[in-house]
BAVEX-956294 format. One record per residue (C-alpha): x, y, z; residue in three letters. Coordinates in pm, 1 decimal, decimal comma, always signed. Each point is the difference from the previous one (the first is absolute). Example, Ala and Ser with C-alpha at 12.3 -4.5 7.8 and 13.67 -1.06 7.14 Angstrom:
# BAVEX-956294
+1230,0; -450,0; +780,0; ALA .
+137,0; +344,0; -66,0; SER .
//
This chain:
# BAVEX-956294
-3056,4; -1583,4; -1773,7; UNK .
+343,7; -208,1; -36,6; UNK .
+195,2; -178,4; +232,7; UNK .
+239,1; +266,2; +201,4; UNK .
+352,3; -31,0; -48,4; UNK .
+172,9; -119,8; +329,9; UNK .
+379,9; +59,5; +27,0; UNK .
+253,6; -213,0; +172,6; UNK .
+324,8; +15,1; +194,7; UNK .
+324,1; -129,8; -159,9; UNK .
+12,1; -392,6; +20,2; UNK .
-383,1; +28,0; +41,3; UNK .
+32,4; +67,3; +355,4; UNK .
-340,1; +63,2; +211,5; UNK .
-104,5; +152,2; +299,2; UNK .
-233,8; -281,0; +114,9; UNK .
-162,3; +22,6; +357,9; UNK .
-281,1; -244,3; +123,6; UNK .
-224,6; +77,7; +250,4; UNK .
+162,8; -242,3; +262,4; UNK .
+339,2; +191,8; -67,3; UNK .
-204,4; +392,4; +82,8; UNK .
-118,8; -191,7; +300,7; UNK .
+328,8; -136,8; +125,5; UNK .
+119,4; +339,3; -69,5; UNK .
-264,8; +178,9; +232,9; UNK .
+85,3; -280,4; +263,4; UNK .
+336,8; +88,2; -45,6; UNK .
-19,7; +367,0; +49,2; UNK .
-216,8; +5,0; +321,3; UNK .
+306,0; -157,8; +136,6; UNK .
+235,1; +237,1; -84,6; UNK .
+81,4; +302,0; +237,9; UNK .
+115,9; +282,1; -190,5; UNK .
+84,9; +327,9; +129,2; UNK .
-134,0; +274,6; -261,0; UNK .
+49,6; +274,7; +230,7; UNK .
+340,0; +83,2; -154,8; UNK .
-21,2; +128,8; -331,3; UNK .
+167,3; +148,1; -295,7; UNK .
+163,1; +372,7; +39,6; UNK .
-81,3; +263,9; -225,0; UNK .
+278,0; +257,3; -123,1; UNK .
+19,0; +284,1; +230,3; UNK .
+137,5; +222,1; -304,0; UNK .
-311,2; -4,7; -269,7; UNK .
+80,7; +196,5; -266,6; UNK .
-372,7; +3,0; -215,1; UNK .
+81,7; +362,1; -81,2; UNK .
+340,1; -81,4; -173,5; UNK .
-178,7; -287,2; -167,0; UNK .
-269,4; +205,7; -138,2; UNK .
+235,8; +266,4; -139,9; UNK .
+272,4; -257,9; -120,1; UNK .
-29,1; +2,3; -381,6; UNK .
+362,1; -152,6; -105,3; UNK .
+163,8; -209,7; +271,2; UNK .
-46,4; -386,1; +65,7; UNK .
-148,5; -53,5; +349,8; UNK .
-191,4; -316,2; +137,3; UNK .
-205,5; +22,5; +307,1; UNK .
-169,6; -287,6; +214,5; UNK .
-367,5; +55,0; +73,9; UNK .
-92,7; -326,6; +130,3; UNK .
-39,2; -381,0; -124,0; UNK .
+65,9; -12,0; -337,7; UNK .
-49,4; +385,1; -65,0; UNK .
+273,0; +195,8; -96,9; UNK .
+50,6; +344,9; -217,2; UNK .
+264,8; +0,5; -225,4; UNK .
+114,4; +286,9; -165,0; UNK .
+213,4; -29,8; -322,5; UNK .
+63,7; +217,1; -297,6; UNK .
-213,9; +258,6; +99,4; UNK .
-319,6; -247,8; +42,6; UNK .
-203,3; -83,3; +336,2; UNK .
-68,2; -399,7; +0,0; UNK .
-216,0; -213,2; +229,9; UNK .
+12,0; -303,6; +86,8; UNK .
-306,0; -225,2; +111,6; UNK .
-127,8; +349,9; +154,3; UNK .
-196,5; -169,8; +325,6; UNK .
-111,5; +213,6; +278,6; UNK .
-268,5; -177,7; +114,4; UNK .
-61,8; +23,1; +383,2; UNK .
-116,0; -381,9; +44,1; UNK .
+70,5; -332,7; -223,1; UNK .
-257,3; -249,0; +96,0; UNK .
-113,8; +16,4; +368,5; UNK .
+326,1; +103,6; +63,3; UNK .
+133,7; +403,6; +95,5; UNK .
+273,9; +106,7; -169,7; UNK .
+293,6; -29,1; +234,4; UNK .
+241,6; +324,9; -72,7; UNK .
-152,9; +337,1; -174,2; UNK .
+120,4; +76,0; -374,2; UNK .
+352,3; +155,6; +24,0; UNK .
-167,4; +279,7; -236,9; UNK .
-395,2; +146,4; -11,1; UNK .
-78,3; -28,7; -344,1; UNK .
-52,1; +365,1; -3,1; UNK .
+355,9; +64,9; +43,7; UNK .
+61,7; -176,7; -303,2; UNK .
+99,3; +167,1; -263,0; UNK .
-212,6; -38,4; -382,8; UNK .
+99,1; -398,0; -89,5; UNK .
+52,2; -56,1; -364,6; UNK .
+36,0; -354,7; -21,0; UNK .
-122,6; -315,6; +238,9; UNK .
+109,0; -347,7; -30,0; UNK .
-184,8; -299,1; +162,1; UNK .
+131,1; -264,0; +60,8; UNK .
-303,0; -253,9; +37,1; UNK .
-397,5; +22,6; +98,7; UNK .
-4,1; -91,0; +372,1; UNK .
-160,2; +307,0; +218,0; UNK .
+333,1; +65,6; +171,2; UNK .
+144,5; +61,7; -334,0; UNK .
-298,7; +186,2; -182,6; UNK .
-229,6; +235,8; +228,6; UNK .
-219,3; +164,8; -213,4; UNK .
-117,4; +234,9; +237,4; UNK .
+370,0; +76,3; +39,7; UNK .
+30,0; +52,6; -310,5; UNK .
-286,3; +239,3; -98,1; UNK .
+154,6; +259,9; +278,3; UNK .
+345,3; +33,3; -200,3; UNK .
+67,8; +329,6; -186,6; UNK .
+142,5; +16,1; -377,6; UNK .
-138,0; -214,3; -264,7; UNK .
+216,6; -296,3; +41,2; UNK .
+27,2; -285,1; -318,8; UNK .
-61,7; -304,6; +174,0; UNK .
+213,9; -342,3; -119,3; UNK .
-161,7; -298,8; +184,9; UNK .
+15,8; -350,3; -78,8; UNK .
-172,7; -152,4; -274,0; UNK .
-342,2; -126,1; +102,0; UNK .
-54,8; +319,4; +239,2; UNK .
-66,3; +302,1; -279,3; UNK .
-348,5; -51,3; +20,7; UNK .
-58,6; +60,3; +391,9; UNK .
+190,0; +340,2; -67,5; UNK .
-232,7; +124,4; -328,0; UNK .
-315,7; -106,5; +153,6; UNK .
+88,3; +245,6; +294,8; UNK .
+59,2; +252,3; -307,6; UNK .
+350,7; -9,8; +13,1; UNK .
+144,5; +10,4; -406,5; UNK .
+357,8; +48,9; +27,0; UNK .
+70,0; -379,7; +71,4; UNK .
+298,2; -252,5; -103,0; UNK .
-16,1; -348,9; +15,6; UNK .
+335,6; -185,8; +34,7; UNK .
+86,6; -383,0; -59,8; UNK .
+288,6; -123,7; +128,9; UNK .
+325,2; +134,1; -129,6; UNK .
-142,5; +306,9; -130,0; UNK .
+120,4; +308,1; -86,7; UNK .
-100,3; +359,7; +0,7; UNK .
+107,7; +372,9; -39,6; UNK .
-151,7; +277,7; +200,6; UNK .
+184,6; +350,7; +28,9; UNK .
+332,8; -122,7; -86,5; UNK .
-43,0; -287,7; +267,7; UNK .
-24,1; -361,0; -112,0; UNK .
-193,0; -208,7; +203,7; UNK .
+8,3; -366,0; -0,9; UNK .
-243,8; -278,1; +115,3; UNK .
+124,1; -300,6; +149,3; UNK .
-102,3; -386,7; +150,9; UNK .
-84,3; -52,0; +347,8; UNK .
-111,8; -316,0; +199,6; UNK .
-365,7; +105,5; +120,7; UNK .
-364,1; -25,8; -115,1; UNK .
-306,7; +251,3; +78,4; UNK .
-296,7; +2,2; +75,8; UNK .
-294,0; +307,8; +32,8; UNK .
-339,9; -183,3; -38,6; UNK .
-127,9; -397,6; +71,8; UNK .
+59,1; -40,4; -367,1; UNK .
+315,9; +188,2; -124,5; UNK .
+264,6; -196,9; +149,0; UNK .
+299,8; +45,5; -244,9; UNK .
-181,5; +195,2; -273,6; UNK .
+252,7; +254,9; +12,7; UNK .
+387,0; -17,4; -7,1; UNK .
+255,7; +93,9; +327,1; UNK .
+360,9; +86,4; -46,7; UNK .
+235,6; +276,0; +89,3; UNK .
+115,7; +343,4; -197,2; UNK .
+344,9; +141,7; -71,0; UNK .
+71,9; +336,8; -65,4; UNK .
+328,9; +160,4; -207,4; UNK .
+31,2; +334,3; -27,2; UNK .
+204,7; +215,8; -247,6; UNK .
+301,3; -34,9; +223,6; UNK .
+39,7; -397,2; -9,9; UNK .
-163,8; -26,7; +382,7; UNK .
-241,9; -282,1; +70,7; UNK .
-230,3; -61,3; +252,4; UNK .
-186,4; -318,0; +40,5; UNK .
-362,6; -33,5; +155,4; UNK .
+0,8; -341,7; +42,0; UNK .
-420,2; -17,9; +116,2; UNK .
-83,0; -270,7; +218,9; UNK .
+145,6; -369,4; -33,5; UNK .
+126,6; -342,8; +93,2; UNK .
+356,1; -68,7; -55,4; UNK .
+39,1; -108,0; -328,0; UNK .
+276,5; -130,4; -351,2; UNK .
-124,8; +365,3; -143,0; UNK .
+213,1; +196,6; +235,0; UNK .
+327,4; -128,2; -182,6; UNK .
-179,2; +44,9; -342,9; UNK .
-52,2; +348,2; +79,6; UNK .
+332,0; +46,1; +139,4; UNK .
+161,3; -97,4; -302,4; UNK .
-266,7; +235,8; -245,9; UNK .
+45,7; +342,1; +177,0; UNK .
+248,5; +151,1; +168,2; UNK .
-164,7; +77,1; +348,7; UNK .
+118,2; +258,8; +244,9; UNK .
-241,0; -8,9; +260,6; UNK .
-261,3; -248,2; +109,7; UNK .
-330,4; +43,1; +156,9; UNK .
-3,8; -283,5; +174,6; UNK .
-325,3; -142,8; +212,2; UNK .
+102,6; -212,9; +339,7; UNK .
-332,7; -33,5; +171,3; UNK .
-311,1; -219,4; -11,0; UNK .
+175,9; -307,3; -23,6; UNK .
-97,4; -167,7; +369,0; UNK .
-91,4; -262,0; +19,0; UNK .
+228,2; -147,3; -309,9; UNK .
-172,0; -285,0; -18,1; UNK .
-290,5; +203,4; -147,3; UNK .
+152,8; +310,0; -75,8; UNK .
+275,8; -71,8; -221,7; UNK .
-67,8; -94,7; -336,4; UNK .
-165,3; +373,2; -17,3; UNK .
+214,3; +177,2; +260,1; UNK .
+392,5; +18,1; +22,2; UNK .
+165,5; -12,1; +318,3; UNK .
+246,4; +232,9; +139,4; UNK .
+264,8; -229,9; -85,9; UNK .
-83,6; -123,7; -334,9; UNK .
-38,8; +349,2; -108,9; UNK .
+404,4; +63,6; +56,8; UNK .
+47,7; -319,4; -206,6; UNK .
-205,7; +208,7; -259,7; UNK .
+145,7; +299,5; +24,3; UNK .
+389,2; -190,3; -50,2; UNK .
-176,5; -134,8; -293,3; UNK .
-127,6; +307,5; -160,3; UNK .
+362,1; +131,5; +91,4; UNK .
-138,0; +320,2; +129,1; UNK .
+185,1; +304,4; +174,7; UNK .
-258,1; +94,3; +254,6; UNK .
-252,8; -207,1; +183,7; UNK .
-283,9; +200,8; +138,1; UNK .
-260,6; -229,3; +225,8; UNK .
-336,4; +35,0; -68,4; UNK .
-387,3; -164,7; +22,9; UNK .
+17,6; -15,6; +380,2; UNK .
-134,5; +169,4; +336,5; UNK .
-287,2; +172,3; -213,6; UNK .
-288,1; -246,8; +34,3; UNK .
-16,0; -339,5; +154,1; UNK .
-28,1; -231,0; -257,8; UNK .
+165,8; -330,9; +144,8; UNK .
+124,0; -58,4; +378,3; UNK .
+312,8; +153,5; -46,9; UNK .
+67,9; +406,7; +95,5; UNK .
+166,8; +234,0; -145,6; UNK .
+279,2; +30,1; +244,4; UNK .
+30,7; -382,3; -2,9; UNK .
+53,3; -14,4; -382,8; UNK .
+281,9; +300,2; +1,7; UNK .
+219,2; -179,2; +301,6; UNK .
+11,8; -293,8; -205,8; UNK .
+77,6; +200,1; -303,7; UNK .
+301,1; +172,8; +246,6; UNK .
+71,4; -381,4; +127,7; UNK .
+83,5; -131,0; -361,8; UNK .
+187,5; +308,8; -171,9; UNK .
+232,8; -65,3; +346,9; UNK .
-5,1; -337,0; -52,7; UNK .
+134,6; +14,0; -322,4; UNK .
+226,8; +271,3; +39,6; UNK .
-124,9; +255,4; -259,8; UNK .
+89,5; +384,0; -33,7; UNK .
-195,6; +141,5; +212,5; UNK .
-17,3; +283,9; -218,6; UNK .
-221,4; -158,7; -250,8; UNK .
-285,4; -29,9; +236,1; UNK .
-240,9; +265,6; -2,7; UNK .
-250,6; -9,5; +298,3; UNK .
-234,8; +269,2; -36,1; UNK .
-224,5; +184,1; +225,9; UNK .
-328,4; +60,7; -52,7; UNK .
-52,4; +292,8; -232,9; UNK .
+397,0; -4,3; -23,1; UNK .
+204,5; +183,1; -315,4; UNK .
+286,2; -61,0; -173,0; UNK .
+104,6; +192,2; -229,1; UNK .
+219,0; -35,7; -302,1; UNK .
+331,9; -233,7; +22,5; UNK .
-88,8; -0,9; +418,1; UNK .
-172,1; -329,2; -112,4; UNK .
//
């Protein structure tokens, strides 16, 4: 058997934590007092029934983390479908904004890298339809050894056509890791989606702020941004792999985006920092720097918008 490829960040950047550092870490956190009592709302409005019967209009709906369903020409999209009631030792901290049976058939799902909060078999098995599956390169073989055969890779940078929608797979700053020995055998980045109408949303996945942002920006024309703002406390450790609150508005003025919708927080606890911490310092900047208020997005938990409302 050959060597396995392992990919790489831009400017060969690496997510590289000793032992001492996990320890200093666990010191660190027994110090900490955080309050998780206060958690994310969920959307007193659901409207799975609508979703289900919508066959036409563009909607996007937050279930929780980095799971969203996105509706667009007609097609039901996923992405990194997680409903998984634990990560680790830890309880999932808020409940999916939507059951997956209220979902309606999926045709496509994107993922955007192989970490369990971003690809949940189990999850997966319980969705209706029979989505096509793009993935990153390095992960097509974990999907057809569960039997799965409609499966894409994607490098970065590449393209594909499904139902009139073009899909797009792009760099992130990250790594991955499933087993003791697959660290970085499979790629990470985000997806982009244009429909026949010129809209774009971005799915940017999970990542450290990074040059790629502006790169992107200048490629595609992005309307709104899927942006993740948690699991970046402490930095120190956190932030080659995670972006913080405020270096993911730097982002989004890079990308040049319309809309800004927050997510990868208040789901599961996967640094110190909770979810209602990471969205007041998302609220702090945008005030800080004066932006329109109307191109932040803050959804709800199992939340819709529907066509130009976003």
């Amino acid at each position: 058997m050959g060597k396995r490829k392992r990919y790489k960040n831009y400017d060969n950047v690496k997510n590289e934590q000793s032992f001492s550092d996990m320890l200093r870490w666990a010191k660190e956190r027994r110090q900490k007092k955080k309050d998780l009592s206060v958690q994310l709302p969920h959307s007193e409005q659901k409207q799975a029934e609508e979703l289900r019967e919508n066959k036409e209009a563009f909607s996007l709906t937050w279930i929780g983390h980095a799971t969203f369903l996105i509706q667009m020409d007609g097609l039901n999209i996923l992405t990194d479908p997680v409903w998984a009631k634990r990560m680790g030792v830890q309880k999932r901290l808020t409940e999916p904004g939507l059951a997956q049976e209220e979902l309606p058939e999926i045709d496509i799902v994107v993922i955007s890298h192989g970490h369990y909060d971003h690809l949940d078999f189990r999850s997966i098995r319980k969705l209706k339809g029979e989505p096509t599956f793009y993935v990153p390169e390095g992960l097509k073989s974990a999907f057809t050894r569960r039997g799965y055969k409609k499966v894409t890779e994607a490098n970065w940078w590449d393209t594909f056509e499904a139902g009139g929608i073009k899909l797009s797979f792009v760099p992130a700053q990250h790594w991955t890791k499933r087993t003791i020995t697959d660290t970085n055998t499979s790629h990470w980045g985000g997806w982009i989606f244009e429909d026949s109408s010129g809209r774009s949303v971005y799915f940017v996945g999970d990542t450290g702020y990074f040059r790629g942002f502006k790169e992107i920006g200048d490629e595609f024309k992005v309307d709104i941004v899927l942006m993740p703002i948690g699991a970046y406390e402490p930095e120190w450790f956190m932030k080659v792999s995670h972006i913080n609150p405020e270096d993911a508005v730097k982002a989004f003025l890079e990308l040049k985006g319309k809309k800004f919708v927050p997510m990868h927080y208040g789901a599961y606890r996967l640094a110190d920092d909770t979810g209602p911490e990471a969205l007041d310092r998302l609220l702090k900047e945008w005030s800080r720097l004066d932006l329109d208020e109307g191109m932040l997005k803050v959804f709800k938990l199992g939340e819709t918008y529907w066509g130009d409302g976003v």
